[in-house]
LUMTORBA-864367 format. One record per residue (C-alpha): residue in three letters; x, y, z; residue number from 1. Coordinates in steps of 0.25 Angstrom, whole numbers. Layout:
<pt aa="ALA" px="X" py="Y" pz="Z" i="NUM"/>
...
// end
This chain:
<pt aa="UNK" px="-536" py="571" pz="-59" i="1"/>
<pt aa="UNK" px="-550" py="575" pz="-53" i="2"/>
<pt aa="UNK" px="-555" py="588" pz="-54" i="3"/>
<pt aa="UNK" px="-545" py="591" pz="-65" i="4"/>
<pt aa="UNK" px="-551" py="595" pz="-80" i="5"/>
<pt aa="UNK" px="-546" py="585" pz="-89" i="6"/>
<pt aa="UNK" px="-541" py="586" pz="-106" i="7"/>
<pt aa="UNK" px="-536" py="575" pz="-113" i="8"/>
<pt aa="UNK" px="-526" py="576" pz="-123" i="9"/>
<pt aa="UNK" px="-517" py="569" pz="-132" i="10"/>
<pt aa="UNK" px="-503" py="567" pz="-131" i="11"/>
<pt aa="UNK" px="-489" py="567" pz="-138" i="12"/>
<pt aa="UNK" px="-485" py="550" pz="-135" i="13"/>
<pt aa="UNK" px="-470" py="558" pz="-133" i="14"/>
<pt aa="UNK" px="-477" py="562" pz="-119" i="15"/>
<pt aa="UNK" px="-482" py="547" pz="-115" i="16"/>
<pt aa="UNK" px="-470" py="548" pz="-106" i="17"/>
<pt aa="UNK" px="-472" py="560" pz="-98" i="18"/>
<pt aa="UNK" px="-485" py="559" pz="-98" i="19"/>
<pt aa="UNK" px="-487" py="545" pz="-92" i="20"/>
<pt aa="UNK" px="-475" py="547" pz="-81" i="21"/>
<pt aa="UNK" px="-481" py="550" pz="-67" i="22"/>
<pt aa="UNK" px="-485" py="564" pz="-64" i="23"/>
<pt aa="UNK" px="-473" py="575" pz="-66" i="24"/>
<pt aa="UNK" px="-476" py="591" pz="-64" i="25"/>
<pt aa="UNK" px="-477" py="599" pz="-75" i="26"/>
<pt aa="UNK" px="-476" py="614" pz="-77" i="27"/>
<pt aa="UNK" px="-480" py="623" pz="-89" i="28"/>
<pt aa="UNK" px="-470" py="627" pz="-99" i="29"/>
<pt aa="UNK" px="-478" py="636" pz="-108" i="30"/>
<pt aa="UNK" px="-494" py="638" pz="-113" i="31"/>
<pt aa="UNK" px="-499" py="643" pz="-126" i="32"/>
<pt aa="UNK" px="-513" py="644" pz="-131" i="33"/>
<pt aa="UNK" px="-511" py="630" pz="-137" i="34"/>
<pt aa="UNK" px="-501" py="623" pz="-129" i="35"/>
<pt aa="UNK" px="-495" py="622" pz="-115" i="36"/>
<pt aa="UNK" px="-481" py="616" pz="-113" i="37"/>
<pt aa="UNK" px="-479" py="608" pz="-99" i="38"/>
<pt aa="UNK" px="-465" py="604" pz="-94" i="39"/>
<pt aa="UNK" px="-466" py="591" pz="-88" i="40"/>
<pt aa="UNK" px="-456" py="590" pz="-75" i="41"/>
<pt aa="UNK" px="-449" py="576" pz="-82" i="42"/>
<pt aa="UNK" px="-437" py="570" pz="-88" i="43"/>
<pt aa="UNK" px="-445" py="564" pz="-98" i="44"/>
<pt aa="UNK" px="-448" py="572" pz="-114" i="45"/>
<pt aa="UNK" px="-455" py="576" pz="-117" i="46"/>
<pt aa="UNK" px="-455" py="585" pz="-103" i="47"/>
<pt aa="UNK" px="-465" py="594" pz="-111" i="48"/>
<pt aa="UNK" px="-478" py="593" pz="-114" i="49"/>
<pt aa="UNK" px="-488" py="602" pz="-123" i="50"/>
<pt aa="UNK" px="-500" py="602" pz="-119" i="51"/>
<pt aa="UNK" px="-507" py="606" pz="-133" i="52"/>
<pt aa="UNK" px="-521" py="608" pz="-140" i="53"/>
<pt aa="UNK" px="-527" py="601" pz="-152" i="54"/>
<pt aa="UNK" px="-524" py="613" pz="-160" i="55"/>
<pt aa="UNK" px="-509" py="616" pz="-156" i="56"/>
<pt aa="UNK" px="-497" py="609" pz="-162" i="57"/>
<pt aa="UNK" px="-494" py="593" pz="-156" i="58"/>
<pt aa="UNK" px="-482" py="595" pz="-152" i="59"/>
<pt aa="UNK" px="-475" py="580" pz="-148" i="60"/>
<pt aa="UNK" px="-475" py="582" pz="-134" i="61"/>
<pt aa="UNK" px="-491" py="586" pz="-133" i="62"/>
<pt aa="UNK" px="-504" py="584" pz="-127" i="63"/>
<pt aa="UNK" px="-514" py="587" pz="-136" i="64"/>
<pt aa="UNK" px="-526" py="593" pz="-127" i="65"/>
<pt aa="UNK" px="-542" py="587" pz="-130" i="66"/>
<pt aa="UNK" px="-545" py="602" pz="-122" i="67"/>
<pt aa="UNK" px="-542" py="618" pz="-124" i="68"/>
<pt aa="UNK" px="-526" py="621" pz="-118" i="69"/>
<pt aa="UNK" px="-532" py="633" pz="-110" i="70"/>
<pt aa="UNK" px="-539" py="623" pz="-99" i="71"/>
<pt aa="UNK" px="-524" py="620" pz="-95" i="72"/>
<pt aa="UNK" px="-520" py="628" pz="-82" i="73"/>
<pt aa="UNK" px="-506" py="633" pz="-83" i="74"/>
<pt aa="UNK" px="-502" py="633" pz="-69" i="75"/>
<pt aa="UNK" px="-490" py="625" pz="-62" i="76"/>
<pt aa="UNK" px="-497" py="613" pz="-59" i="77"/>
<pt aa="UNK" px="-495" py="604" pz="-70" i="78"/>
<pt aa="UNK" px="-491" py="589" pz="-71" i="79"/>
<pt aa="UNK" px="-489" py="578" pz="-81" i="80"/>
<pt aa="UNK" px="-489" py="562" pz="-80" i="81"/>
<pt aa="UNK" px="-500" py="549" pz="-81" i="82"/>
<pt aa="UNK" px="-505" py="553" pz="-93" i="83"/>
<pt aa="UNK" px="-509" py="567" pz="-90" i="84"/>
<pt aa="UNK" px="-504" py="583" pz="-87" i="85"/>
<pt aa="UNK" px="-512" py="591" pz="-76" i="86"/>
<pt aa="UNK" px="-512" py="603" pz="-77" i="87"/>
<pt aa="UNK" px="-518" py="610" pz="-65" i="88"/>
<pt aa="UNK" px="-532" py="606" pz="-65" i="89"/>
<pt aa="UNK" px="-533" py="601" pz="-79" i="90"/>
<pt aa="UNK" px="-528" py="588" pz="-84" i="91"/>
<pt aa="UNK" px="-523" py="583" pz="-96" i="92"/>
<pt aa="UNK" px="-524" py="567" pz="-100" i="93"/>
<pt aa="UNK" px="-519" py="559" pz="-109" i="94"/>
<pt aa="UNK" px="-529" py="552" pz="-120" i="95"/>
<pt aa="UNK" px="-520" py="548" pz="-130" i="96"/>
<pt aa="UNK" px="-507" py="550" pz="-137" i="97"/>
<pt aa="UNK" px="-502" py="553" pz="-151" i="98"/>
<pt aa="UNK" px="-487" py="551" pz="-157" i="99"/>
<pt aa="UNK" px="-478" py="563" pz="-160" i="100"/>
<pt aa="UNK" px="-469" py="556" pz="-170" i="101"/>
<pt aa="UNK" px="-477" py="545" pz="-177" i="102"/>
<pt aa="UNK" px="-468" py="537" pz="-187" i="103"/>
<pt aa="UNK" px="-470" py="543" pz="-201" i="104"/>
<pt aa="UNK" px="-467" py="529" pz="-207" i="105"/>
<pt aa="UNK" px="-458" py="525" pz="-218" i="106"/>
<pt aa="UNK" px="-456" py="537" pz="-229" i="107"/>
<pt aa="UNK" px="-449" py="539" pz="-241" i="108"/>
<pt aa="UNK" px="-436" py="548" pz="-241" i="109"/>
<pt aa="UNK" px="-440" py="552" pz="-256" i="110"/>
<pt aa="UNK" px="-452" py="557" pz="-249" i="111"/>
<pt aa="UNK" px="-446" py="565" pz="-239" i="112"/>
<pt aa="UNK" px="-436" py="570" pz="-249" i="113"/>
<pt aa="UNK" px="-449" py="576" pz="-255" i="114"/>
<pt aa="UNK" px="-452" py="581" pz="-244" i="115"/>
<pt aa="UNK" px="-441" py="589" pz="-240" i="116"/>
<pt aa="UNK" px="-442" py="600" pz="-250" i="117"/>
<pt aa="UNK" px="-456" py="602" pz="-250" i="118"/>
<pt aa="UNK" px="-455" py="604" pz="-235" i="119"/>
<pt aa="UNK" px="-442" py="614" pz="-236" i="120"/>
<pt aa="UNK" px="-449" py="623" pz="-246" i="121"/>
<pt aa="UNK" px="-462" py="623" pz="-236" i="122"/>
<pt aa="UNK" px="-452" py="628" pz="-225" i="123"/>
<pt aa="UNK" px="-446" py="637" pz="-232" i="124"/>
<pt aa="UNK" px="-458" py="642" pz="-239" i="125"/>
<pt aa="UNK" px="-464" py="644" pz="-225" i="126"/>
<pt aa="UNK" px="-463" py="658" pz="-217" i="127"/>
<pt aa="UNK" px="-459" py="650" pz="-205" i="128"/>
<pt aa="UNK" px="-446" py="650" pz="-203" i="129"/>
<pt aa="UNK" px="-436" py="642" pz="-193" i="130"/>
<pt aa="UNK" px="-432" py="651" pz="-179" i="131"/>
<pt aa="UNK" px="-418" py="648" pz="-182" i="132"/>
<pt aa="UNK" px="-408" py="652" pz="-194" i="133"/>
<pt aa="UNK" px="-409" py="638" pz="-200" i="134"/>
<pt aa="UNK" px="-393" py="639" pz="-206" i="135"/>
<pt aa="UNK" px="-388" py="639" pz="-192" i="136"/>
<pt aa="UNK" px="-389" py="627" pz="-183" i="137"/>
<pt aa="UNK" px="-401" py="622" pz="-188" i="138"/>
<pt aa="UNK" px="-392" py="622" pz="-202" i="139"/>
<pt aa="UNK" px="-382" py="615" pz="-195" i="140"/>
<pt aa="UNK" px="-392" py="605" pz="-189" i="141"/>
<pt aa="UNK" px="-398" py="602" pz="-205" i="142"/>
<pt aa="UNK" px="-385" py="600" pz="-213" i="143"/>
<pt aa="UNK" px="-379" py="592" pz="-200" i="144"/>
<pt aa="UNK" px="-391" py="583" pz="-201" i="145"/>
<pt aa="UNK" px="-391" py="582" pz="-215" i="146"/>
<pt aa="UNK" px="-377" py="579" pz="-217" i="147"/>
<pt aa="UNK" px="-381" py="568" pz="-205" i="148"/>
<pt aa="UNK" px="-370" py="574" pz="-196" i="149"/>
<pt aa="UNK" px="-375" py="572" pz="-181" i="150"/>
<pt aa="UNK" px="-363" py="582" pz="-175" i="151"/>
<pt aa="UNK" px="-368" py="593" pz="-183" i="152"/>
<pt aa="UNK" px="-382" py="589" pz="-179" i="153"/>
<pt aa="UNK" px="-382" py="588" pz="-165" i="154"/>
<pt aa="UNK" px="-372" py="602" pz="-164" i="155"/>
<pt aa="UNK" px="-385" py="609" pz="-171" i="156"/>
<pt aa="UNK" px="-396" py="603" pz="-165" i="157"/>
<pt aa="UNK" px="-389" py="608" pz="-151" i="158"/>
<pt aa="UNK" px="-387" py="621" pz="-157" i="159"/>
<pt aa="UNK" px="-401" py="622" pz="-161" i="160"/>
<pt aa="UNK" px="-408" py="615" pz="-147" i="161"/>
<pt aa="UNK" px="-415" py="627" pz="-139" i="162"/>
<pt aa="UNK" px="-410" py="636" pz="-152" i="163"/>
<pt aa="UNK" px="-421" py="647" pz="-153" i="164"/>
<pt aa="UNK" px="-434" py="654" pz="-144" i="165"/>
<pt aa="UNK" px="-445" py="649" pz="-142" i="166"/>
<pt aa="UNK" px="-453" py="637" pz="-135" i="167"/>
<pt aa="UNK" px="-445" py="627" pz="-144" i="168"/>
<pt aa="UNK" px="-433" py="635" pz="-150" i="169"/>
<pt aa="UNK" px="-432" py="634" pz="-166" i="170"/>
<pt aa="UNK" px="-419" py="625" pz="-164" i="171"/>
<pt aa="UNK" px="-427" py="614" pz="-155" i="172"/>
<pt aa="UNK" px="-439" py="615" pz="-166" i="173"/>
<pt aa="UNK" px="-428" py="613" pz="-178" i="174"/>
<pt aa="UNK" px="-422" py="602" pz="-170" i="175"/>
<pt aa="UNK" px="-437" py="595" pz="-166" i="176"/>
<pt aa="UNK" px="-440" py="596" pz="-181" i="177"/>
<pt aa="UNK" px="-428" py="589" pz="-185" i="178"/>
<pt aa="UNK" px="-427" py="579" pz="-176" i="179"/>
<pt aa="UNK" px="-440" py="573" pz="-179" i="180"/>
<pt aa="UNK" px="-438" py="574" pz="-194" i="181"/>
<pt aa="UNK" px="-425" py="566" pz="-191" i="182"/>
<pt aa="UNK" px="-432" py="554" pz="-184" i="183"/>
<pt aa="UNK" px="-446" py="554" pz="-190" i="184"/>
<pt aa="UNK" px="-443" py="557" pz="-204" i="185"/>
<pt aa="UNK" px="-428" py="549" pz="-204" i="186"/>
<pt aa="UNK" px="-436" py="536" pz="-198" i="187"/>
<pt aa="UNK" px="-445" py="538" pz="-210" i="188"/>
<pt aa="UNK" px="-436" py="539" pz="-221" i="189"/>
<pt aa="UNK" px="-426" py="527" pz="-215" i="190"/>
<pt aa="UNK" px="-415" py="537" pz="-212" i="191"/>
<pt aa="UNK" px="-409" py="532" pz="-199" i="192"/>
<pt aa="UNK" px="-399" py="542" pz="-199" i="193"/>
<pt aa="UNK" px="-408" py="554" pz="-198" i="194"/>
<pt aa="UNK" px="-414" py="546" pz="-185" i="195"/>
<pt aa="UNK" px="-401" py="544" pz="-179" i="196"/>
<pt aa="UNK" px="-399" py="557" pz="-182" i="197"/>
<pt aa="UNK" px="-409" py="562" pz="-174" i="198"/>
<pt aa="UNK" px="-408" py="553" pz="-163" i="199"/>
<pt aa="UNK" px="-394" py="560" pz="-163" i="200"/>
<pt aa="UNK" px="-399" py="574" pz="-164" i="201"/>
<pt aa="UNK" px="-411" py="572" pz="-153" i="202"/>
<pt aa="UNK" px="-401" py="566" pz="-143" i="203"/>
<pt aa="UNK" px="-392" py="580" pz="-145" i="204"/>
<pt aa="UNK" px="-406" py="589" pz="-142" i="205"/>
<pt aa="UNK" px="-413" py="581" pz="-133" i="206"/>
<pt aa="UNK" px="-400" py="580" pz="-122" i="207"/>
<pt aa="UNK" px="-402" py="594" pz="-116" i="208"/>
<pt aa="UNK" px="-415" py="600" pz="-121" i="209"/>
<pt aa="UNK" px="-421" py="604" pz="-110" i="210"/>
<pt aa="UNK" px="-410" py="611" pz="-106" i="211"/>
<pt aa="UNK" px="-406" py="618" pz="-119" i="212"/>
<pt aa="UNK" px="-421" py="621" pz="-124" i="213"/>
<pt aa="UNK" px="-435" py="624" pz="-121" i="214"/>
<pt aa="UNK" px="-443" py="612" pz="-113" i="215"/>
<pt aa="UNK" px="-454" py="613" pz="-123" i="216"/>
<pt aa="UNK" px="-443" py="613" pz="-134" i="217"/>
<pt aa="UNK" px="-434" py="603" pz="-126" i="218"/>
<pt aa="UNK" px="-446" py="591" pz="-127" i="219"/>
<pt aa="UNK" px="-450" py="591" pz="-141" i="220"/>
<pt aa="UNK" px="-437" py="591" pz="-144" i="221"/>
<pt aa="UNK" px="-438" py="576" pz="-135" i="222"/>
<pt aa="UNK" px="-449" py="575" pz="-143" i="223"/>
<pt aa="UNK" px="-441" py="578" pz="-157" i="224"/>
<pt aa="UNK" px="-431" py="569" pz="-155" i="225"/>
<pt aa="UNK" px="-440" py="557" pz="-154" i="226"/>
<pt aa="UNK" px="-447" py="562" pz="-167" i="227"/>
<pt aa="UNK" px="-459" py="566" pz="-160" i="228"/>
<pt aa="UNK" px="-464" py="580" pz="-166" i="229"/>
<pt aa="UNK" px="-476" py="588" pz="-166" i="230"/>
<pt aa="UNK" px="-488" py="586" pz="-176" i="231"/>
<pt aa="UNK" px="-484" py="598" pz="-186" i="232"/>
<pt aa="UNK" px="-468" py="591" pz="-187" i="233"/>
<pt aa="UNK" px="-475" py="577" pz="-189" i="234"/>
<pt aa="UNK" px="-485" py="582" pz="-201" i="235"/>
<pt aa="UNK" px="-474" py="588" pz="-208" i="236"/>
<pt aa="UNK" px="-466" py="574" pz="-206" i="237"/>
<pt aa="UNK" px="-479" py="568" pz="-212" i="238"/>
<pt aa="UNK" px="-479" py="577" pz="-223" i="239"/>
<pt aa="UNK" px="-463" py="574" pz="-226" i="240"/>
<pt aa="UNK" px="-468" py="560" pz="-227" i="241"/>
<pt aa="UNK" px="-480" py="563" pz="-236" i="242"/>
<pt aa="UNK" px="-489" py="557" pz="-226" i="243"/>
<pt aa="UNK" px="-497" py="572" pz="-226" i="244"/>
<pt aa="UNK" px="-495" py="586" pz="-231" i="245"/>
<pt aa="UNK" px="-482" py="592" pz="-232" i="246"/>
<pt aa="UNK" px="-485" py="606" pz="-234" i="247"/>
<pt aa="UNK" px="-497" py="606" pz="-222" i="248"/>
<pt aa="UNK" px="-489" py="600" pz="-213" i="249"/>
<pt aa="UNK" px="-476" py="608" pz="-215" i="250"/>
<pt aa="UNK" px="-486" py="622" pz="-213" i="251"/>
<pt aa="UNK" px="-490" py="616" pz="-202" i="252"/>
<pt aa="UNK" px="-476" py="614" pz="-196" i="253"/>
<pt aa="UNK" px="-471" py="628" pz="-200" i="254"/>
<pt aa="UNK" px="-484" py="636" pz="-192" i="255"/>
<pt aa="UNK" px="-479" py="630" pz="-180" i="256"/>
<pt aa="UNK" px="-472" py="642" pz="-170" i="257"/>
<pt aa="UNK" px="-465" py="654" pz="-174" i="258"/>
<pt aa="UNK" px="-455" py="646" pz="-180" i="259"/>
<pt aa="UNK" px="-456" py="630" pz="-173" i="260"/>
<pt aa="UNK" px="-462" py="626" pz="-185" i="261"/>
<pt aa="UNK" px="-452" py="630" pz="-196" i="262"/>
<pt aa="UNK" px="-441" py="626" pz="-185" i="263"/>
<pt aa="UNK" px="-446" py="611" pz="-183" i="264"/>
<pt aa="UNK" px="-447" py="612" pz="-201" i="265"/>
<pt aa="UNK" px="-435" py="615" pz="-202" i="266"/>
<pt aa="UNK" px="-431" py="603" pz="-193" i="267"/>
<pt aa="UNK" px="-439" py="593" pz="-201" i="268"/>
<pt aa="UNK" px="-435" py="598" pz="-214" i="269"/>
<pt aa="UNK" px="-418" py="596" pz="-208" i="270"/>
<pt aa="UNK" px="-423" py="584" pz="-203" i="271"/>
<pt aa="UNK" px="-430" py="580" pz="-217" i="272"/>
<pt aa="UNK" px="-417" py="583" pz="-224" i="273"/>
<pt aa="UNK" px="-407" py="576" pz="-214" i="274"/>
<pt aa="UNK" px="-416" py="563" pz="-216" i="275"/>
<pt aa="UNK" px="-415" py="563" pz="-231" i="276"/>
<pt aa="UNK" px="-401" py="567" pz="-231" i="277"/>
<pt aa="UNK" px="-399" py="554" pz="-221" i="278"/>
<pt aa="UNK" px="-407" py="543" pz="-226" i="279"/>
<pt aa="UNK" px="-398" py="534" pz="-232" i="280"/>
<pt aa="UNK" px="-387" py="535" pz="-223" i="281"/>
<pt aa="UNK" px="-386" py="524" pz="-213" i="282"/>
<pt aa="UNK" px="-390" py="524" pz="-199" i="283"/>
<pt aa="UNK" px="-381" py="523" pz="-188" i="284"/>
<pt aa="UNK" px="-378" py="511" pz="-181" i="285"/>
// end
């Protein structure tokens, strides 16, 4: 890599994989004062990586960047693999790696069930709104988890997957949210069936995204489904389980996008409420 300027950066552990694989090309998806999305040429998910600044939102497939974004180059040239990306004559490497779904530990469901409508009345209280009419599909999704029905799950989530404009439509954002509420939270509160809900429901997104979504949308929604989620999704989870500030982090959560951040809310809170309603039934052999 002689000749070429170097920045270090830190990197989501989700992208261990594709960065440590041998050398694939790369392309440049889309590049914004404070982010620049690369599609990786690969089987493997995440296929996109965000190549972010310290002040920008972690998402769970970034590289946070030690240097300013606007020395990358943007032309064509662009590859990943061996622990780095090379993007023209700049190259990015590798210094150390952070988790994007750390376990939040064993929590109280009489906690959570707290927390729940503290967090619903800072939603509602909030002028973000979700991008999608909420009694539709995403009503559908809500009650059918709730009532722990997996057919009226999966018929919503595909209803909702690629549903709305936008980098990552509202109905991906909605799903990612509740997905990773499923898991994380339903790990934490002993409610197996939330988990094996969400295995369920991830399997029904994750078959075709890339061909029913966005690529940028399609790999964090990989990244959902393993409850891996950006830091503004995981404070908020923090906050549920009174290991930080609720209200911080759900205003936090909301600023994100024109409407991401309501929409991946809106998915915890459905999510919240689906473990709750399923922690003492059985889990499935």
């Amino acid at each position: 890599m002689g000749g070429r300027t170097q920045i270090g950066g830190a990197a989501s552990v989700a992208l261990r994989r594709t960065l440590e694989s041998p050398r694939r090309p790369a392309r440049v998806l889309a590049a914004f004062p404070l982010a620049v999305y690369l599609e990786v040429r690969s089987e493997c998910e995440p296929h996109v990586i965000a190549l972010v600044s310290s002040e920008a939102a972690r998402l769970p497939n970034a590289v946070v960047l030690a240097g300013p974004l606007d020395r990358l180059p943007l032309g064509d040239e662009c590859w990943v693999g061996e622990g780095s990306i090379g993007l023209g004559r700049v190259g990015v490497r590798v210094h150390r790696w952070w988790d994007p779904a750390p376990p939040l530990g064993a929590v109280e469901p009489s906690r959570l069930a707290r927390a729940l409508p503290l967090f619903g009345d800072i939603c509602d209280r909030s002028r973000r709104r979700p991008g999608l009419d909420v009694t539709g599909a995403p009503g559908l999704l809500a009650s059918g988890c709730l009532a722990g029905s997996l057919v009226d799950g999966v018929v919503a989530a595909e209803r909702l997957l690629g549903l709305g404009p936008g980098l990552t439509p509202s109905g991906d954002d909605m799903l990612c949210g509740l997905l990773v509420a499923l898991r994380q939270l339903g790990l934490a509160a002993g409610a197996p069936r939330a988990v094996w809900l969400a295995d369920w429901l991830a399997a029904a997104v994750t078959y075709d995204a890339r061909a029913r979504t966005t690529p940028i949308s399609a790999t964090l929604l990989h990244c959902a489904a393993r409850g891996e989620a950006g830091s503004e999704v995981l404070g908020v989870l923090r906050g549920l389980a009174g290991q930080q500030q609720l209200e911080a982090a759900a205003h936090r959560l909301l600023g994100l996008g024109h409407t991401s951040g309501a929409d991946l809310a809106w998915g915890v809170r459905a999510g919240l409420a689906a473990v709750l309603a399923l922690r003492s039934w059985p889990a499935i052999p």
